[in-house]
ROMAR-552656 format. One record per residue (C-alpha): residue in one letter; x, y, z. Coordinates in nm, 3 decimals. Layout:
["a", [X, Y, Z]]
...
end
This chain:
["x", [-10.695, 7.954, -8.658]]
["x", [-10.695, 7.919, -8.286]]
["x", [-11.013, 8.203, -8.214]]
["x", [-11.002, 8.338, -7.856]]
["x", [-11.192, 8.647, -7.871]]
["x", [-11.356, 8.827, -8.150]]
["x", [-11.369, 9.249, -8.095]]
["x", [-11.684, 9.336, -8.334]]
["x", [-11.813, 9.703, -8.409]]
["x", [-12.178, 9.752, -8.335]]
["x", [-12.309, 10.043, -8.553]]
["x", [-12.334, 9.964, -8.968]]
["x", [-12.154, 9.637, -8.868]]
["x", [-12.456, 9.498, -8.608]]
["x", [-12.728, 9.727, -8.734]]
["x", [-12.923, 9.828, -9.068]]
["x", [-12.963, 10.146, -9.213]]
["x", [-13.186, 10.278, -8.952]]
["x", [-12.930, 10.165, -8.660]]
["x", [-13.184, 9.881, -8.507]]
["x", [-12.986, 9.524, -8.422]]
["x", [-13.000, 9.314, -8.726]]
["x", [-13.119, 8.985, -8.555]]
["x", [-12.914, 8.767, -8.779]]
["x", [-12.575, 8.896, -8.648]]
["x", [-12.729, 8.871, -8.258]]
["x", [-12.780, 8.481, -8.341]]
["x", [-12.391, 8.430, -8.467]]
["x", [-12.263, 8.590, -8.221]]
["x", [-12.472, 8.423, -7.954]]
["x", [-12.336, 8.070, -8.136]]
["x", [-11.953, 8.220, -8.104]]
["x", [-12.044, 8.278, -7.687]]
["x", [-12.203, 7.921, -7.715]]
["x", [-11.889, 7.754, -7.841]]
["x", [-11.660, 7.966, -7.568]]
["x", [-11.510, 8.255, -7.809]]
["x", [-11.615, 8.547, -7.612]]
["x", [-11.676, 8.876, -7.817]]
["x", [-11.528, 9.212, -7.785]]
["x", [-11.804, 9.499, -7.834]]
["x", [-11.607, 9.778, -8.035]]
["x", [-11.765, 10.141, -8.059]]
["x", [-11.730, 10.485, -8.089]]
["x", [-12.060, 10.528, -7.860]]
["x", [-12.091, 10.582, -7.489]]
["x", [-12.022, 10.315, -7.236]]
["x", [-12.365, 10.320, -7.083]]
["x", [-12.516, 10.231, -7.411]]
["x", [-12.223, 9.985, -7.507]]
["x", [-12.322, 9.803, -7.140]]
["x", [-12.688, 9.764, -7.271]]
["x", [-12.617, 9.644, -7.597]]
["x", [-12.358, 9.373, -7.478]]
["x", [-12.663, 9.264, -7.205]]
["x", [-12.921, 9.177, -7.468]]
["x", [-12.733, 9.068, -7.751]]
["x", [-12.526, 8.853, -7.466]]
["x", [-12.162, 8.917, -7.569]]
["x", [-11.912, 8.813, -7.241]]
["x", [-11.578, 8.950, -7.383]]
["x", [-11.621, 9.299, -7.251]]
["x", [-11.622, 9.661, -7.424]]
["x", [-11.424, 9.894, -7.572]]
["x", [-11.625, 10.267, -7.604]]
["x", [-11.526, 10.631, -7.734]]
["x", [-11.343, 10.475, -8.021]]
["x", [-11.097, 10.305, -7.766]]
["x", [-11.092, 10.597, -7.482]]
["x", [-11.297, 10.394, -7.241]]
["x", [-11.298, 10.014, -7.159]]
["x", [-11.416, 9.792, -6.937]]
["x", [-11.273, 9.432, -6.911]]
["x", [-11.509, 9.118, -6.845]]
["x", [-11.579, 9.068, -6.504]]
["x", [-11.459, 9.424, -6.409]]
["x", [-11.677, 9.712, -6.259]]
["x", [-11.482, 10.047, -6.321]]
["x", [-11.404, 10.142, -6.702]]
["x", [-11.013, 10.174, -6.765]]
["x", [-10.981, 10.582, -6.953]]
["x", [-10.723, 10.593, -7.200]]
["x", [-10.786, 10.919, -7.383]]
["x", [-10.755, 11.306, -7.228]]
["x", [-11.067, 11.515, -7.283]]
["x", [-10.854, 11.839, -7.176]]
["x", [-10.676, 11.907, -7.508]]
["x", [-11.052, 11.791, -7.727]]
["x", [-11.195, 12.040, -7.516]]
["x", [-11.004, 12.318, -7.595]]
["x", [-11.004, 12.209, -7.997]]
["x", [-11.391, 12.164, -7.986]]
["x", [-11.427, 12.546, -7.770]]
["x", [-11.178, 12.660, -8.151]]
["x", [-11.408, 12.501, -8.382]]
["x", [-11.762, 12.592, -8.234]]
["x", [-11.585, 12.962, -8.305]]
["x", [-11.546, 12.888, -8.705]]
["x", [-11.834, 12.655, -8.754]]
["x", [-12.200, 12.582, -8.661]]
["x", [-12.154, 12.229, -8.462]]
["x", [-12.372, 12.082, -8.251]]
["x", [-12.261, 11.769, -8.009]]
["x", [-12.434, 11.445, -8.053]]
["x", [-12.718, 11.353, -7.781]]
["x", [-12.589, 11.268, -7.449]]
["x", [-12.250, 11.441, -7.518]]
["x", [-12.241, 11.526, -7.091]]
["x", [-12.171, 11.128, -7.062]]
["x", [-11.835, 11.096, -7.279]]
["x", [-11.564, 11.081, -7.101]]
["x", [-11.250, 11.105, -7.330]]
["x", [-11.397, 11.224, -7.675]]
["x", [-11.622, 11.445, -7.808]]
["x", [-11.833, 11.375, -8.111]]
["x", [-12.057, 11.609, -8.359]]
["x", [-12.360, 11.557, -8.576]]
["x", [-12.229, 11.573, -8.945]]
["x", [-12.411, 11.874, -9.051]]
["x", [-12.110, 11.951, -9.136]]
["x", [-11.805, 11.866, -9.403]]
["x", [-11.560, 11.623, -9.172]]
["x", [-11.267, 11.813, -9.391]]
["x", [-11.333, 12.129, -9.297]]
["x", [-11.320, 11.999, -8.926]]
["x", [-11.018, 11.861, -8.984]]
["x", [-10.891, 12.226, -9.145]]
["x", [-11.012, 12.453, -8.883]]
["x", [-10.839, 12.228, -8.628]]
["x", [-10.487, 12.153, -8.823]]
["x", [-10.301, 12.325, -8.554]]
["x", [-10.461, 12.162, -8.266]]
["x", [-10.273, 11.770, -8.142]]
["x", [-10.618, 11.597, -8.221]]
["x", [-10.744, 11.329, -8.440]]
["x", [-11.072, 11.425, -8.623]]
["x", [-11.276, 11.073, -8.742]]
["x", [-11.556, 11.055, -8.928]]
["x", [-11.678, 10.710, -8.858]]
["x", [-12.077, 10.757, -9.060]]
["x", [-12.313, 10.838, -8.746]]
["x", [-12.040, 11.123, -8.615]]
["x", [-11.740, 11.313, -8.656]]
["x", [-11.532, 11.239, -8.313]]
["x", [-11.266, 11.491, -8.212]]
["x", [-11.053, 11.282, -7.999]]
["x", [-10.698, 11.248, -7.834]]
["x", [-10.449, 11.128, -8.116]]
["x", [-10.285, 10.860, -7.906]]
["x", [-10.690, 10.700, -7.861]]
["x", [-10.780, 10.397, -8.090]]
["x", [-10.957, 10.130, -8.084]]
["x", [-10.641, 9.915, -8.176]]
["x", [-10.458, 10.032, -7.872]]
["x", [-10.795, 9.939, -7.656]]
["x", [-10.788, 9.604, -7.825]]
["x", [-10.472, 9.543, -7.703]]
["x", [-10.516, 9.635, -7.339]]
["x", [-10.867, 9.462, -7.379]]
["x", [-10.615, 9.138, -7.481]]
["x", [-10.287, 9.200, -7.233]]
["x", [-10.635, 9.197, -6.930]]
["x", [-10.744, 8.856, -7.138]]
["x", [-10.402, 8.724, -7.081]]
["x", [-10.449, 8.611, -7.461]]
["x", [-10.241, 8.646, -7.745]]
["x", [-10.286, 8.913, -7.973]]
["x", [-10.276, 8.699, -8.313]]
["x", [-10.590, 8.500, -8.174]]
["x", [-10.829, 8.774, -8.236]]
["x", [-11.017, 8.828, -8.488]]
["x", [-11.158, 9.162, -8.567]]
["x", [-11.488, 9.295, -8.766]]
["x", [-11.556, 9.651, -8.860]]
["x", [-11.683, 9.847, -9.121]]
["x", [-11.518, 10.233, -9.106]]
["x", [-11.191, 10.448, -9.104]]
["x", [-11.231, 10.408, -8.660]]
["x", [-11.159, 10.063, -8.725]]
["x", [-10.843, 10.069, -8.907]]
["x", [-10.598, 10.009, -8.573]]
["x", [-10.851, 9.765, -8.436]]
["x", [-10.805, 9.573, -8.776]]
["x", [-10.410, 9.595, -8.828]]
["x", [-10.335, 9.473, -8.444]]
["x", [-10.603, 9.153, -8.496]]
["x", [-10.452, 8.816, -8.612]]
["x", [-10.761, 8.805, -8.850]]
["x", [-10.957, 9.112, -8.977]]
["x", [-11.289, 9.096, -9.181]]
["x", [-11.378, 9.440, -9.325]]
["x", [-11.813, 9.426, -9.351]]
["x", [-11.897, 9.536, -9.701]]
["x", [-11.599, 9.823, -9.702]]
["x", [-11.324, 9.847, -9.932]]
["x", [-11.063, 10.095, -9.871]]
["x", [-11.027, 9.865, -9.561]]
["x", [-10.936, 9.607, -9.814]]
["x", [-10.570, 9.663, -9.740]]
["x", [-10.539, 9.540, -9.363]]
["x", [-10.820, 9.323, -9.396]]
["x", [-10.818, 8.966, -9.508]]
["x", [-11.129, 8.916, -9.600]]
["x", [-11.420, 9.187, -9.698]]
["x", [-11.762, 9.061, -9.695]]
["x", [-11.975, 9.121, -9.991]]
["x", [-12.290, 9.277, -9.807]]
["x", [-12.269, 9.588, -9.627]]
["x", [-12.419, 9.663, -9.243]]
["x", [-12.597, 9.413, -9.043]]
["x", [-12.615, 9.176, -9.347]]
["x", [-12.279, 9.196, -9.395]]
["x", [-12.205, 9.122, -9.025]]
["x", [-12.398, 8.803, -9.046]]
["x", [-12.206, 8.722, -9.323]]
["x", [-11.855, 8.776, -9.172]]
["x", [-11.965, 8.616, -8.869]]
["x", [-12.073, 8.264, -9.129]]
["x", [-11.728, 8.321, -9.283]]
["x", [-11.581, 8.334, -8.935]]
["x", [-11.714, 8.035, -8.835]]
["x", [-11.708, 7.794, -9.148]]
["x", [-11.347, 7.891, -9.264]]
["x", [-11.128, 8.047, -9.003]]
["x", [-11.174, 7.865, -8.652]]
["x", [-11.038, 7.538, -8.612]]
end
């Protein structure tokens, strides 16, 4: 396959169970910027933190934050917003009215999304907010309330149309239910150690987090680019 970007989640797919960089993913990635595939950062966290991670683990490709509501192209300055805060307002102002929620630290910086500890049962979010035109993800560090037509497949593909690339040369790695578009628009998807992705993905590594990164990055790179 002609590889000419790789879009990559970072949390359980570039971390281990206690969310610190798995060192062994950094280094495959850093051999995919060495050979000229430049990779995507994919994640449901803020952009500020997105920025830092893609400065020391030295991805190029540029970022895609908020589950796909914010992103920022390589090589630009101001973040593109695809998602509209105004109607997950108003469904996060219902819910804090039926349930004991608490927004994730350094909630004031997201910009189309809003995302809650999970001290709580993600379907009885979704319940309490049936009526409301939001999508309610639960993606294993937070349940994001966010604006239905926000994914991280549609940010993938404004990340590519920017990239003047073709869609079918991307490749893309993920590990949870946020990264189901992300995996059905790339020409190649690699599911990290999860199996009801099995479906859209075609190929699911056998280790889960940042050992299962590593090892869909060595699968990348030994059997699928040319």
């Amino acid at each position: 396959m002609d590889v000419r970007a790789v879009a990559i989640d970072i949390d359980g797919t570039l971390t281990d169970e206690k969310r610190r960089l798995h060192l062994g993913v950094v280094e495959k990635i850093r051999e995919l910027e060495a050979r000229g595939i430049p990779v995507i950062l994919a994640t449901g966290n803020i952009m500020c933190i997105s920025e830092a991670a893609s400065i020391f683990i030295g991805t190029t490709g540029g970022i895609i934050a908020e589950n796909g509501g914010v992103v920022l192209p390589a090589g630009k300055k101001e973040p593109i917003y695809l998602g509209d805060i105004t109607r997950v307002e108003k469904a996060f102002e219902h819910l804090s009215r039926k349930l004991k929620v608490e927004k994730v630290s350094r909630s004031e910086l997201r910009k189309t999304e809003i995302a809650i500890y999970r001290t709580v049962d993600v379907e009885d979010v979704r319940r309490v907010l049936r009526e409301f035109d939001v999508d309610v993800v639960d993606t294993k560090y937070a349940i994001h309330i966010k604006d239905p037509g926000v994914n991280k497949g549609r940010a993938l593909k404004a990340m590519v149309e920017e990239m003047k690339i073709p869609g079918e040369s991307v490749v893309a790695i993920g590990d949870s239910e946020n990264d189901k578009e992300m995996l059905r628009y790339a020409g190649y998807a690699i599911s990290v150690g999860e199996k009801s992705l099995r479906g859209i993905s075609d190929y699911v590594t056998r280790r889960t987090l940042g050992e299962g990164g590593e090892e869909a990055l060595e699968h990348l790179l030994e059997h699928v680019i040319e």
